[in-house]
Biopython code that builds the backbone (N, CA, C, O; Angstrom):
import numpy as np
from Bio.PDB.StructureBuilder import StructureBuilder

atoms = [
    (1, "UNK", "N", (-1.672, 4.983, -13.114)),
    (1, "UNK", "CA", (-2.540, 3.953, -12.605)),
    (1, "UNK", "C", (-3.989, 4.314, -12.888)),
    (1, "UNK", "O", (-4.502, 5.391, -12.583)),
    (2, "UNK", "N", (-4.370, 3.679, -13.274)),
    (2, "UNK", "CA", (-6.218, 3.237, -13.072)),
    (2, "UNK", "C", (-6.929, 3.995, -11.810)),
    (2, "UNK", "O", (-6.523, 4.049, -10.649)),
    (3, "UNK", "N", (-8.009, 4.515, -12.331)),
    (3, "UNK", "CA", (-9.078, 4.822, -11.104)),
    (3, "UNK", "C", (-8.337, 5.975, -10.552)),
    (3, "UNK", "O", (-9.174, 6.711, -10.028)),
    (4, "UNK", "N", (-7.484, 6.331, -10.464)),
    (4, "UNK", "CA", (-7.018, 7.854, -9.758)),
    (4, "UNK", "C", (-6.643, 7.354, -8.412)),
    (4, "UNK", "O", (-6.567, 8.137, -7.466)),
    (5, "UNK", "N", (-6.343, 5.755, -8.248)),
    (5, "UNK", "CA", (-6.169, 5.488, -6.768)),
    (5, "UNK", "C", (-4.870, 6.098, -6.722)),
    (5, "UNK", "O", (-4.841, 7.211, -6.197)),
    (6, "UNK", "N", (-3.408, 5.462, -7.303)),
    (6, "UNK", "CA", (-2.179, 6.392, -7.543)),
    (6, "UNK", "C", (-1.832, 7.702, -7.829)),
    (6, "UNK", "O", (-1.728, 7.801, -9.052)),
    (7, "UNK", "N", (-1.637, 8.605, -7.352)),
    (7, "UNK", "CA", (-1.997, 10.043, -7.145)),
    (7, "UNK", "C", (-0.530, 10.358, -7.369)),
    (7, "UNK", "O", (-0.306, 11.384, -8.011)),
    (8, "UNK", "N", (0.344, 9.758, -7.015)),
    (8, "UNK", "CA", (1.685, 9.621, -7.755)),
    (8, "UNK", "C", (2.772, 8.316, -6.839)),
    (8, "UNK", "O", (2.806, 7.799, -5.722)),
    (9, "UNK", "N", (3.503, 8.249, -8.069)),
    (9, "UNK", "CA", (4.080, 7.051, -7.650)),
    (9, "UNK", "C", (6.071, 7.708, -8.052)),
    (9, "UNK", "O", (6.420, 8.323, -9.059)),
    (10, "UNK", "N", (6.849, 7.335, -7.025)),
    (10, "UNK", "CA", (7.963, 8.145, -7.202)),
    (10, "UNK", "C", (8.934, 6.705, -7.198)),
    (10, "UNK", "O", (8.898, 5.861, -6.302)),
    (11, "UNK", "N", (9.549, 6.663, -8.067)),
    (11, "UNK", "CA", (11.038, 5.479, -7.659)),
    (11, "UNK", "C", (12.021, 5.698, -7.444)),
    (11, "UNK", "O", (12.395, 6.582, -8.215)),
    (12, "UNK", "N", (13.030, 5.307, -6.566)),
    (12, "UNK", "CA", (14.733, 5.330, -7.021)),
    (12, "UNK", "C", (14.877, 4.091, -6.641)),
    (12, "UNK", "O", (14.086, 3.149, -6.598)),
    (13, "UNK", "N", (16.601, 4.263, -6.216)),
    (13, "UNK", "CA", (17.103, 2.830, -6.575)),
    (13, "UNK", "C", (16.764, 1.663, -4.921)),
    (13, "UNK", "O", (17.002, 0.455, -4.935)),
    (14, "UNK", "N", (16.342, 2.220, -3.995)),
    (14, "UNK", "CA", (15.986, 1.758, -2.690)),
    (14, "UNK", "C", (14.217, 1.624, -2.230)),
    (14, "UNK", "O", (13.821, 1.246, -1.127)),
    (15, "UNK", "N", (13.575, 1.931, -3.084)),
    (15, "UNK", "CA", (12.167, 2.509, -2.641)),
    (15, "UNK", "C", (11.263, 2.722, -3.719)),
    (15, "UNK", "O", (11.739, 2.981, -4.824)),
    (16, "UNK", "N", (10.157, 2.659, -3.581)),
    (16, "UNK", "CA", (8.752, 2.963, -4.615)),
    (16, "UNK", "C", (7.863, 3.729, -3.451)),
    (16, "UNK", "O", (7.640, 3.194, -2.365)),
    (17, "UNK", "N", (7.489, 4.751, -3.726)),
    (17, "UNK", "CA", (6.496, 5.682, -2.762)),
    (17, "UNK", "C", (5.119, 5.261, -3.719)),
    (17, "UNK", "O", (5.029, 5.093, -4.936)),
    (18, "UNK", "N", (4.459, 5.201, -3.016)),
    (18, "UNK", "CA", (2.938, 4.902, -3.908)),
    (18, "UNK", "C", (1.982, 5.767, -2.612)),
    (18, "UNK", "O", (1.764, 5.421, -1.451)),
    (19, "UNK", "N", (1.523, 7.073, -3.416)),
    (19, "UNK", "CA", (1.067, 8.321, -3.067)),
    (19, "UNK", "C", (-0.399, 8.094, -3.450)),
    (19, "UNK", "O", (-0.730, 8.378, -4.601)),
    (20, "UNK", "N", (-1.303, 7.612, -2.599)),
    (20, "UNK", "CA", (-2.692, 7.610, -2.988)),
    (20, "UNK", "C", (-4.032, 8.246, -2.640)),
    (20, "UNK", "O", (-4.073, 8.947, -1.629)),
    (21, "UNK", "N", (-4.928, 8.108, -3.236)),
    (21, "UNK", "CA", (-6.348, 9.118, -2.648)),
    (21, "UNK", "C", (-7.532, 8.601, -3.314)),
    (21, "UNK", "O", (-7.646, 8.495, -4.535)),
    (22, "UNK", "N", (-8.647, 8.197, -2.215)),
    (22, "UNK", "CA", (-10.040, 7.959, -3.126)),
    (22, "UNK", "C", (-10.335, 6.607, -2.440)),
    (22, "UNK", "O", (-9.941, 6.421, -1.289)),
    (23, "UNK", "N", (-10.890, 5.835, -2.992)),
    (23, "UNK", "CA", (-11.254, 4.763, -1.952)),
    (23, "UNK", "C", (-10.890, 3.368, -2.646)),
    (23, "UNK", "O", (-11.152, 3.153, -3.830)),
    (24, "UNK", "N", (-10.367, 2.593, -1.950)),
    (24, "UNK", "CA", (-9.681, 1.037, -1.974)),
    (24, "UNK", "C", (-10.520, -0.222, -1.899)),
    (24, "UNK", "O", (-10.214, -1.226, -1.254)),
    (25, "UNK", "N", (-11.789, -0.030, -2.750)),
    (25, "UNK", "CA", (-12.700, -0.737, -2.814)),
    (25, "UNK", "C", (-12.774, -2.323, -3.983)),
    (25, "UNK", "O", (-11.758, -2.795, -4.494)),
    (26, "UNK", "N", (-13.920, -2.794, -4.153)),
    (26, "UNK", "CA", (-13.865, -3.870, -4.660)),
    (26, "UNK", "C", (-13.836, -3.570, -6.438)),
    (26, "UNK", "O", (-13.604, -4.357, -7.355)),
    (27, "UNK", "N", (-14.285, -1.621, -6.469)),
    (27, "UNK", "CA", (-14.653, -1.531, -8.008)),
    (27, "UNK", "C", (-12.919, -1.236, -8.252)),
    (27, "UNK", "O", (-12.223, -1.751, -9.127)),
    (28, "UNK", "N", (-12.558, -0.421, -7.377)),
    (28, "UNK", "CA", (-10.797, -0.171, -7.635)),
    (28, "UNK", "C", (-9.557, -1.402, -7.437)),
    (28, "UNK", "O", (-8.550, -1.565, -8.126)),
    (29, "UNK", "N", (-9.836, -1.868, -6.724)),
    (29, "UNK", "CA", (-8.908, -2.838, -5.978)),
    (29, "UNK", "C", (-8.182, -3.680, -7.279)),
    (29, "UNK", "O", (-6.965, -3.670, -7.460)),
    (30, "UNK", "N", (-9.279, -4.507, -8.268)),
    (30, "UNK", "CA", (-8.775, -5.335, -9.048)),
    (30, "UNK", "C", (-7.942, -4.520, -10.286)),
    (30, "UNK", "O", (-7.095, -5.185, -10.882)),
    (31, "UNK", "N", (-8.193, -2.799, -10.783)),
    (31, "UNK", "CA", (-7.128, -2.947, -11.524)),
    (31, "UNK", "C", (-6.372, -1.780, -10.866)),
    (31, "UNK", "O", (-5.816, -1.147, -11.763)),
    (32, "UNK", "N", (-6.143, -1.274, -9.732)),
    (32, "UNK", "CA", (-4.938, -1.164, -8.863)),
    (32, "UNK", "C", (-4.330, -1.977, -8.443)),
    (32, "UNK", "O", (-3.299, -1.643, -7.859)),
    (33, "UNK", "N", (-4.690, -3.493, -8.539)),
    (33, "UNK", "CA", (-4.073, -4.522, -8.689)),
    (33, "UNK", "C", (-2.791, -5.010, -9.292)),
    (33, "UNK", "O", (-1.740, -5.538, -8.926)),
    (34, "UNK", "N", (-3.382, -4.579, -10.414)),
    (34, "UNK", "CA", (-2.648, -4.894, -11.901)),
    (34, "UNK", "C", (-1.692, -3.631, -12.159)),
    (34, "UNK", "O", (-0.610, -3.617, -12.746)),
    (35, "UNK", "N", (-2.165, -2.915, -11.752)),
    (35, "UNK", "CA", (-1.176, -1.500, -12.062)),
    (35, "UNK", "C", (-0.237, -2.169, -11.177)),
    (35, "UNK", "O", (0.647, -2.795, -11.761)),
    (36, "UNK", "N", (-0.221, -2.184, -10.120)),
    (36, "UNK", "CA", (1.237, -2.894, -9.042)),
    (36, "UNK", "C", (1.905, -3.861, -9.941)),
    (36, "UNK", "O", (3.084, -3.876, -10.294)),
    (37, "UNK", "N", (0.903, -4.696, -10.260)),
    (37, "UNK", "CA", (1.859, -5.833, -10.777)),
    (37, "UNK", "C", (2.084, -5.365, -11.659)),
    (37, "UNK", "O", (3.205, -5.122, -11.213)),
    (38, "UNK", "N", (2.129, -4.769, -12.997)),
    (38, "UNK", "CA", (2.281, -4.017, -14.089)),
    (38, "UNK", "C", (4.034, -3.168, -13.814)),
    (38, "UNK", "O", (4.848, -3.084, -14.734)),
    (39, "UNK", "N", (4.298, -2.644, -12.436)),
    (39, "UNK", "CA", (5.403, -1.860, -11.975)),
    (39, "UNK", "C", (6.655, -2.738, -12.541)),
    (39, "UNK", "O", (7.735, -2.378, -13.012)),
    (40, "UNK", "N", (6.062, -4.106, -12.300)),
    (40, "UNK", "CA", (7.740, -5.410, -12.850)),
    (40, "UNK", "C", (8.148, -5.683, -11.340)),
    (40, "UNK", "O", (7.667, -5.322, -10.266)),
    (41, "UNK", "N", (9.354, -6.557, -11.741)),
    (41, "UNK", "CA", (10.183, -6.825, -10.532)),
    (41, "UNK", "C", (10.820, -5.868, -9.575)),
    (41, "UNK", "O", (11.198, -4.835, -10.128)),
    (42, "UNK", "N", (10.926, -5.899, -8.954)),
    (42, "UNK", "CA", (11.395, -4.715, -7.577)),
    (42, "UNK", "C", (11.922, -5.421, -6.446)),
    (42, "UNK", "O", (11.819, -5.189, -5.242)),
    (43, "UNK", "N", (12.604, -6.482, -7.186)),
    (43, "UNK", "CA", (13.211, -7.142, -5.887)),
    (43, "UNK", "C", (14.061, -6.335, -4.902)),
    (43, "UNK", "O", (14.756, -5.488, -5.464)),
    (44, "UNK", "N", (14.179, -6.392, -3.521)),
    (44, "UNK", "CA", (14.844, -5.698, -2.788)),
    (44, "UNK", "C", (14.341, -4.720, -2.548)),
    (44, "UNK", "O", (14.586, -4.359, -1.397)),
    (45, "UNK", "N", (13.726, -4.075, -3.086)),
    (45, "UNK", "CA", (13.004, -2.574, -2.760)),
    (45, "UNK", "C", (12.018, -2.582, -1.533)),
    (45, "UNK", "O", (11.441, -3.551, -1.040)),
    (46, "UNK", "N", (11.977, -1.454, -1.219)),
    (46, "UNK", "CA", (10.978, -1.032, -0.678)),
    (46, "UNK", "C", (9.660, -0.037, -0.234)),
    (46, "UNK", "O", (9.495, 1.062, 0.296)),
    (47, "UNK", "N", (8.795, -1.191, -0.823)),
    (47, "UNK", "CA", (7.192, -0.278, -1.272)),
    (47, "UNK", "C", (6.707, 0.128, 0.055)),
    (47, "UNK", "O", (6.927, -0.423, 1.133)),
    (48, "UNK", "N", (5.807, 1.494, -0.271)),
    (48, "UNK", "CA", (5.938, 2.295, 1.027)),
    (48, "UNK", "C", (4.623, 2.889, 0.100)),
    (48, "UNK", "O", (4.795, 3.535, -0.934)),
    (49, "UNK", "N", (3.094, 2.503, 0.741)),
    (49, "UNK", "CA", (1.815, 3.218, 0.486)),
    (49, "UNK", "C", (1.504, 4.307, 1.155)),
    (49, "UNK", "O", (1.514, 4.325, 2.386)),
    (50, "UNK", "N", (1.276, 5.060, 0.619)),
    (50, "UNK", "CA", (0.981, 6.506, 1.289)),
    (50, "UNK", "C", (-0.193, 6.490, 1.429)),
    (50, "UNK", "O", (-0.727, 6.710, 0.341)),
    (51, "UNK", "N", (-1.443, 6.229, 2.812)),
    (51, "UNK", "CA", (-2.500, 6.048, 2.086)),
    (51, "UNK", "C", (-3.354, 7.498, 3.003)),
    (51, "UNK", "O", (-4.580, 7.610, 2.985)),
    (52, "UNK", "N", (-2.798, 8.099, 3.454)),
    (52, "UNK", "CA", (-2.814, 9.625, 3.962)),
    (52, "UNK", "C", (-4.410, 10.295, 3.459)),
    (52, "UNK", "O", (-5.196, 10.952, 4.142)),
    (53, "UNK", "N", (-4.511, 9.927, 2.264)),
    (53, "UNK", "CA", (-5.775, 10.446, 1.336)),
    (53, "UNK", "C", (-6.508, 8.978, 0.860)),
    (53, "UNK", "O", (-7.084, 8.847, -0.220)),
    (54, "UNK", "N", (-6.418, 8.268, 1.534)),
    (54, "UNK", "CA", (-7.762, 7.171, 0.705)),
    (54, "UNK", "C", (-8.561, 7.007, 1.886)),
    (54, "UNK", "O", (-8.065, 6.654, 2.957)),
    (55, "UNK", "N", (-9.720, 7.240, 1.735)),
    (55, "UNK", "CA", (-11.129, 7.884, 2.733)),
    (55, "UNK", "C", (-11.876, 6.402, 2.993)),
    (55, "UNK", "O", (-12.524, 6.211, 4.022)),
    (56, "UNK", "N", (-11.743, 5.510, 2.094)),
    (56, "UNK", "CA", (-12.479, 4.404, 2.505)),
    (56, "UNK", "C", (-12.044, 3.497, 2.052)),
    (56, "UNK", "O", (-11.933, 3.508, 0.826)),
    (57, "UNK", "N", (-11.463, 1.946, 3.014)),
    (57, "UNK", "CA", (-11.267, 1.153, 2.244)),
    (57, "UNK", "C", (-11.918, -0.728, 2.718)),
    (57, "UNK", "O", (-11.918, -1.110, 3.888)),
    (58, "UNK", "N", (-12.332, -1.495, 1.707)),
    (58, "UNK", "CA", (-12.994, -2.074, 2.094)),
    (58, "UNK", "C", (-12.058, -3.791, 2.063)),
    (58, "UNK", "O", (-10.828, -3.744, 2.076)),
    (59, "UNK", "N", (-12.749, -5.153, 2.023)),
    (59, "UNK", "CA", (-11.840, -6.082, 2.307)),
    (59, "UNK", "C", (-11.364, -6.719, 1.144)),
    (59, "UNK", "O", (-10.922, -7.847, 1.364)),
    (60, "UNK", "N", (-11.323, -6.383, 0.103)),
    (60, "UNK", "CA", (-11.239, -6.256, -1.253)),
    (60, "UNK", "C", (-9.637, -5.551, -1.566)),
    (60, "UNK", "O", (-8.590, -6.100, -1.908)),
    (61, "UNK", "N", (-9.981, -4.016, -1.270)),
    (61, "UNK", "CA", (-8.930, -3.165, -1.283)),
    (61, "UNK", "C", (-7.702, -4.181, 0.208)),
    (61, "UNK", "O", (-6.485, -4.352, 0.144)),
    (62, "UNK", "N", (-8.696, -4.643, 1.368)),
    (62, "UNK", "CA", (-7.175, -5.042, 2.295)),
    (62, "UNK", "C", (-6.718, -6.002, 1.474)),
    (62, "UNK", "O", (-5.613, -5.602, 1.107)),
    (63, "UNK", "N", (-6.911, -6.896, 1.047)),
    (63, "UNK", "CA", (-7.104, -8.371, -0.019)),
    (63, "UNK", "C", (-5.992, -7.912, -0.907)),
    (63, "UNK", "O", (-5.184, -8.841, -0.889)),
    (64, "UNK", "N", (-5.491, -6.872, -1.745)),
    (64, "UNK", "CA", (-4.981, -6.369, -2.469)),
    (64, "UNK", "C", (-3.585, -5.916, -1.788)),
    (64, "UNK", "O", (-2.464, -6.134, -2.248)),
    (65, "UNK", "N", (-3.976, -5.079, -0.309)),
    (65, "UNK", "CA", (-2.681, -4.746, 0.004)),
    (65, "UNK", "C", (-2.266, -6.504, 0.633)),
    (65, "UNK", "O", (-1.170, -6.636, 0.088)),
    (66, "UNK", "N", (-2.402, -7.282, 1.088)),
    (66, "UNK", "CA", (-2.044, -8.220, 1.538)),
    (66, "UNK", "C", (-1.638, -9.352, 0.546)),
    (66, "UNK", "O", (-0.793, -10.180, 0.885)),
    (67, "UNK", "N", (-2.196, -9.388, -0.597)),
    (67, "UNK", "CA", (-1.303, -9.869, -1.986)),
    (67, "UNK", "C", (0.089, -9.208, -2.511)),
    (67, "UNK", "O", (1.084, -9.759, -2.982)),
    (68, "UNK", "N", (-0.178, -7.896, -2.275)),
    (68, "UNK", "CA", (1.378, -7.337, -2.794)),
    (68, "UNK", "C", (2.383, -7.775, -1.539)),
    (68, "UNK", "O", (3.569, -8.084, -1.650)),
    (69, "UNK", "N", (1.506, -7.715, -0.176)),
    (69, "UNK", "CA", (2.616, -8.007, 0.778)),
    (69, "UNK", "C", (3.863, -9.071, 0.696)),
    (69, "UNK", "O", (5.081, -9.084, 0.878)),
    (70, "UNK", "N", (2.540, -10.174, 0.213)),
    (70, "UNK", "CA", (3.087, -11.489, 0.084)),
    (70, "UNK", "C", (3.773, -11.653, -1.124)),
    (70, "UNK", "O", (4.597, -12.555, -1.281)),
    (71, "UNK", "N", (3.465, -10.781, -2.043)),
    (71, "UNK", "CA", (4.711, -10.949, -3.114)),
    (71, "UNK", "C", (5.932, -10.041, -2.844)),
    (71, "UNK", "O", (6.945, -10.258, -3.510)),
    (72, "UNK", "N", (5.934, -9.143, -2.022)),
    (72, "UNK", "CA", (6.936, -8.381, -1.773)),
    (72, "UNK", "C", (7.584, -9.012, -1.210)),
    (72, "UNK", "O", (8.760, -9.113, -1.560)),
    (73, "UNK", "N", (7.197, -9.566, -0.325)),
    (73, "UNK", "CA", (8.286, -10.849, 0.954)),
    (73, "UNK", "C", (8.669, -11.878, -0.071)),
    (73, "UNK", "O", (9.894, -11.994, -0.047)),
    (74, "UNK", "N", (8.244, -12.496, -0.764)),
    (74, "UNK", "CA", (8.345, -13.147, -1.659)),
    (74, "UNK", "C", (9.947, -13.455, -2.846)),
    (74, "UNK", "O", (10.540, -14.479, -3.184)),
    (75, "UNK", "N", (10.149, -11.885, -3.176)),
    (75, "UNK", "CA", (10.954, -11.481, -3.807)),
    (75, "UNK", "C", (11.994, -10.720, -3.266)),
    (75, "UNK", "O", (12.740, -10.188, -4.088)),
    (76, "UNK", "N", (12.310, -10.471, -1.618)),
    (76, "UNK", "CA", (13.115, -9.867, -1.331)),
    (76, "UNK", "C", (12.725, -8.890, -0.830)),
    (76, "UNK", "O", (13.247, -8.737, 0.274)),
    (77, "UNK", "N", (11.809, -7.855, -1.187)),
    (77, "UNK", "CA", (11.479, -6.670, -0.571)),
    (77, "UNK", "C", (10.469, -6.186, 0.387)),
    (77, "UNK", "O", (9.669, -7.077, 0.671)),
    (78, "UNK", "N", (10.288, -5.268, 0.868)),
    (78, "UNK", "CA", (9.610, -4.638, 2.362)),
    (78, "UNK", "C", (8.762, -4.157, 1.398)),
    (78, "UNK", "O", (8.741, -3.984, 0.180)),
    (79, "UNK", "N", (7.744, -3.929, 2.813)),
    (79, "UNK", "CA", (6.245, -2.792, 2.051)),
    (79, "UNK", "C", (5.705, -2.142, 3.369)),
    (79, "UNK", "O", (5.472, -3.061, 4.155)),
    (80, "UNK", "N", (5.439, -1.037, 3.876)),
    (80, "UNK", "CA", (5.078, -0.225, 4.492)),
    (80, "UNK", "C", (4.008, 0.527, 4.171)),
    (80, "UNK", "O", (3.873, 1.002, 3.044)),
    (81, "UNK", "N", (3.033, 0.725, 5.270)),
    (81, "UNK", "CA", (1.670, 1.527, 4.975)),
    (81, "UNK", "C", (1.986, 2.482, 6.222)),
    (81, "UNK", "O", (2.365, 2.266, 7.373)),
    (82, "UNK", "N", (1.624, 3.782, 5.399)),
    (82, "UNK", "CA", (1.643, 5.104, 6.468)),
    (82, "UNK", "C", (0.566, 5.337, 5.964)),
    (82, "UNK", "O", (-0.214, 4.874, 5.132)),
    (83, "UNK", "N", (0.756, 6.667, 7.065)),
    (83, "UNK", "CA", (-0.833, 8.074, 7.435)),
    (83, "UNK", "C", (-2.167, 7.632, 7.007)),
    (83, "UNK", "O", (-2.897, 8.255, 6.236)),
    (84, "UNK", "N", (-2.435, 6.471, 7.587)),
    (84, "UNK", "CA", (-3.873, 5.998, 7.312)),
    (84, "UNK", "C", (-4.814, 7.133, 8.772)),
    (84, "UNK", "O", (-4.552, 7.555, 9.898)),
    (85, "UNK", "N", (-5.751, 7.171, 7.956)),
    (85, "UNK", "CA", (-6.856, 8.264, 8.861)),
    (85, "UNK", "C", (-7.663, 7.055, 9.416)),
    (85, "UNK", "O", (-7.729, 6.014, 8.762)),
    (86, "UNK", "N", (-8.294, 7.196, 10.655)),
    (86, "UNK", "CA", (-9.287, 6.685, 11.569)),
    (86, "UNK", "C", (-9.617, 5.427, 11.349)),
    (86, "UNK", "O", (-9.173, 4.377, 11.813)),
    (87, "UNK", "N", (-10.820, 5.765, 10.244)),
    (87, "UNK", "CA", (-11.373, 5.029, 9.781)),
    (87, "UNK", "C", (-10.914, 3.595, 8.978)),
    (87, "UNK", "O", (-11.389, 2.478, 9.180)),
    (88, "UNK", "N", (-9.627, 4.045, 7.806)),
    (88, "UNK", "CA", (-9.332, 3.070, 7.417)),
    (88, "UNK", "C", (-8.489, 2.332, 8.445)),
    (88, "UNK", "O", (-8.648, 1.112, 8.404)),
    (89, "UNK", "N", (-7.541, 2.822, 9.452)),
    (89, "UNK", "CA", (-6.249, 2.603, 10.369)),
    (89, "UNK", "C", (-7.356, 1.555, 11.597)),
    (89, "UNK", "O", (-6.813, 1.003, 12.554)),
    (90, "UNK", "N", (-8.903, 1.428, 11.357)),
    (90, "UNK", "CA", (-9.927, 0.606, 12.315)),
    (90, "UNK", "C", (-9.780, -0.661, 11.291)),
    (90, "UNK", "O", (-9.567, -1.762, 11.798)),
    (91, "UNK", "N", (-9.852, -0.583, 10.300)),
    (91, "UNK", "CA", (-10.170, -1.832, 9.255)),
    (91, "UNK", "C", (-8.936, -2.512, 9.741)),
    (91, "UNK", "O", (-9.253, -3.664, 10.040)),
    (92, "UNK", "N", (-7.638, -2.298, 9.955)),
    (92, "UNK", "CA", (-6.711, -3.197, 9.877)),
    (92, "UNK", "C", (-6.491, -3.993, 11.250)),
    (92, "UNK", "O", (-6.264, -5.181, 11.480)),
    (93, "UNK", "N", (-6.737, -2.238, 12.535)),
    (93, "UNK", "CA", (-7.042, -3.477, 13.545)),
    (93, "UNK", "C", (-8.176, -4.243, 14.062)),
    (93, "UNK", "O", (-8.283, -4.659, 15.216)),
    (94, "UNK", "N", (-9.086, -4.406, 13.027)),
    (94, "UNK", "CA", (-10.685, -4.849, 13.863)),
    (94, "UNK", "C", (-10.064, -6.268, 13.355)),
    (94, "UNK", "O", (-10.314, -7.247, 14.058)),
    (95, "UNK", "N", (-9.439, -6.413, 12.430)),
    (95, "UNK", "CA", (-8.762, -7.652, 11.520)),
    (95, "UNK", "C", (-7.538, -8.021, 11.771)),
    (95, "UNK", "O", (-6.919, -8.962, 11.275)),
    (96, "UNK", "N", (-7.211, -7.285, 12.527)),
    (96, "UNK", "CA", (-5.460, -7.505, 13.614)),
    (96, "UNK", "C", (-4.385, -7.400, 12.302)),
    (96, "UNK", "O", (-3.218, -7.582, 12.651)),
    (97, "UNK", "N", (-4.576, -7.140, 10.860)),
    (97, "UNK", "CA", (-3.557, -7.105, 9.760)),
    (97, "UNK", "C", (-2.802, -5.776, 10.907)),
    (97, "UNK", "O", (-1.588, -5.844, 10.712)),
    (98, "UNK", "N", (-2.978, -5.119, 11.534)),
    (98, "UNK", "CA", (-1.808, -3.664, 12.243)),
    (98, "UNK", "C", (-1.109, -4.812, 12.486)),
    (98, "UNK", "O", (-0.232, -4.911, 11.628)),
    (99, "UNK", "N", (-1.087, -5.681, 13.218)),
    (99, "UNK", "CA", (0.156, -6.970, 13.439)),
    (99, "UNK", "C", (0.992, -7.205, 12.529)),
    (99, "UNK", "O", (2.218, -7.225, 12.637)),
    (100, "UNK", "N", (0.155, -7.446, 11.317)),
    (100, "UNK", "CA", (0.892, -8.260, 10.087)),
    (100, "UNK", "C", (1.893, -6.923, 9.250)),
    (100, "UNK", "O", (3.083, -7.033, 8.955)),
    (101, "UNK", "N", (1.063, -5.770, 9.013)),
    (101, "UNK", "CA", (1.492, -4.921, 8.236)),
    (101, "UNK", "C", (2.927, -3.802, 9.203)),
    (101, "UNK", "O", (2.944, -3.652, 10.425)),
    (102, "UNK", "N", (3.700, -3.341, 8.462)),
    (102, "UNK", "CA", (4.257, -2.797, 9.561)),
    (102, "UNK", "C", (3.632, -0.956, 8.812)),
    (102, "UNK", "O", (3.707, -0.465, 7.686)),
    (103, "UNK", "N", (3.120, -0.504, 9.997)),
    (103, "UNK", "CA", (2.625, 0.999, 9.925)),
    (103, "UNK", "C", (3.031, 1.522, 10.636)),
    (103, "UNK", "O", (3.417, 1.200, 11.759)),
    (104, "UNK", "N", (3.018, 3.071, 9.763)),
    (104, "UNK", "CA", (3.812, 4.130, 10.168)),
    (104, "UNK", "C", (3.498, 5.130, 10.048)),
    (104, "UNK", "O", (3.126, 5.307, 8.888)),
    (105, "UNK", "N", (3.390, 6.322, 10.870)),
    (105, "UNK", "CA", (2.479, 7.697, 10.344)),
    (105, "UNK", "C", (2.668, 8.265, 9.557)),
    (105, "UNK", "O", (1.834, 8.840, 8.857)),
    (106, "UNK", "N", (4.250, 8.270, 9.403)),
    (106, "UNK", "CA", (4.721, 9.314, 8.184)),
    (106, "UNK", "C", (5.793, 8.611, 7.054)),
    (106, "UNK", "O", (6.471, 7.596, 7.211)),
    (107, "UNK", "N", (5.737, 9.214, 6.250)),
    (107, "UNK", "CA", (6.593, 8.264, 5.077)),
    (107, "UNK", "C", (8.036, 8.362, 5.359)),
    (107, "UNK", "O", (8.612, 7.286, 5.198)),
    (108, "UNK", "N", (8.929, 9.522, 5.802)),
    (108, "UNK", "CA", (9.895, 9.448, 6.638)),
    (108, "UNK", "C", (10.151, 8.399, 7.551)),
    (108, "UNK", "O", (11.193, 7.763, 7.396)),
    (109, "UNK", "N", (9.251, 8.053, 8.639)),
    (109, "UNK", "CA", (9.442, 7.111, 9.264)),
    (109, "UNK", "C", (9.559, 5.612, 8.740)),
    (109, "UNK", "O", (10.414, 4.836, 9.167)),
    (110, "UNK", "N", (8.782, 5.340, 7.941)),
    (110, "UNK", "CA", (8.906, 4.264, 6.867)),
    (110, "UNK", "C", (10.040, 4.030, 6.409)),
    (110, "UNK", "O", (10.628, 2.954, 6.515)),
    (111, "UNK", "N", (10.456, 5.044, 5.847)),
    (111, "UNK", "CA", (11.954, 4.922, 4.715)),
    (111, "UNK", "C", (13.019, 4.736, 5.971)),
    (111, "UNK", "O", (13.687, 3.705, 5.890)),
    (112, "UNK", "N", (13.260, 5.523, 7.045)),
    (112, "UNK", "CA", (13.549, 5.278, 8.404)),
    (112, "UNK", "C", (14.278, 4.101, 8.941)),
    (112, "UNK", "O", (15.350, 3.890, 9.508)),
    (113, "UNK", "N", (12.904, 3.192, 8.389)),
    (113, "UNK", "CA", (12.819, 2.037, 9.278)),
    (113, "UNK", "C", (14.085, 1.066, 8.953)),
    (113, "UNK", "O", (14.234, 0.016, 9.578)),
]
sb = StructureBuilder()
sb.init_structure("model")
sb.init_model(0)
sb.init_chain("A")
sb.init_seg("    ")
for serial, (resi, resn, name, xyz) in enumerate(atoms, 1):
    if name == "N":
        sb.init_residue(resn, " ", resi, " ")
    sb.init_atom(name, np.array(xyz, "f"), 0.0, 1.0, " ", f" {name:<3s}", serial, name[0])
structure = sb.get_structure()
């Protein structure tokens, strides 16, 4: 992926881990965008952001996770956001998306779910 936002990305046949770090902004957002969509179909699966290491993210970067959401539901599959730190884990509820998104601290718990 673009920009070093994907720090690694792991697949099998149930799941996509998307392992990230750095910040989820308006200069990254549009072609971490495209890298997602770039992945193909993944119907049924379930995407699971690791965002443990991304230090700042702005409404651009939420804009982005909330497009894949809607294509994930879209096509069959789940999407999960873990280990968000403070700061970003305020952006989602000052905007009530913690409602919309389902979060989780740890990626275990995610896959879990």
């Amino acid at each position: 992926m673009t920009n070093g936002l994907a720090k690694e990305i792991t697949r099998n046949s149930d799941h996509i881990l998307i392992a990230m770090s750095g910040e989820l902004t308006i200069h990254s957002a549009p072609d971490f965008h495209k890298s997602l969509l770039d992945l193909g179909n993944t119907a049924n699966s379930h995407w699971v952001f690791d965002l443990q290491e991304i230090t700042y993210i702005d409404s651009a970067g939420v804009g982005t996770l909330v497009d894949i959401f809607r294509r994930s539901k879209k096509n069959g599959s789940r999407m999960s956001l873990v280990g968000m730190n403070r700061q970003v884990r305020s952006v989602f509820e000052i905007t009530k998306l913690d409602k919309f998104f389902p979060i989780f601290e740890s990626v275990q718990d995610a896959l879990d779910s």
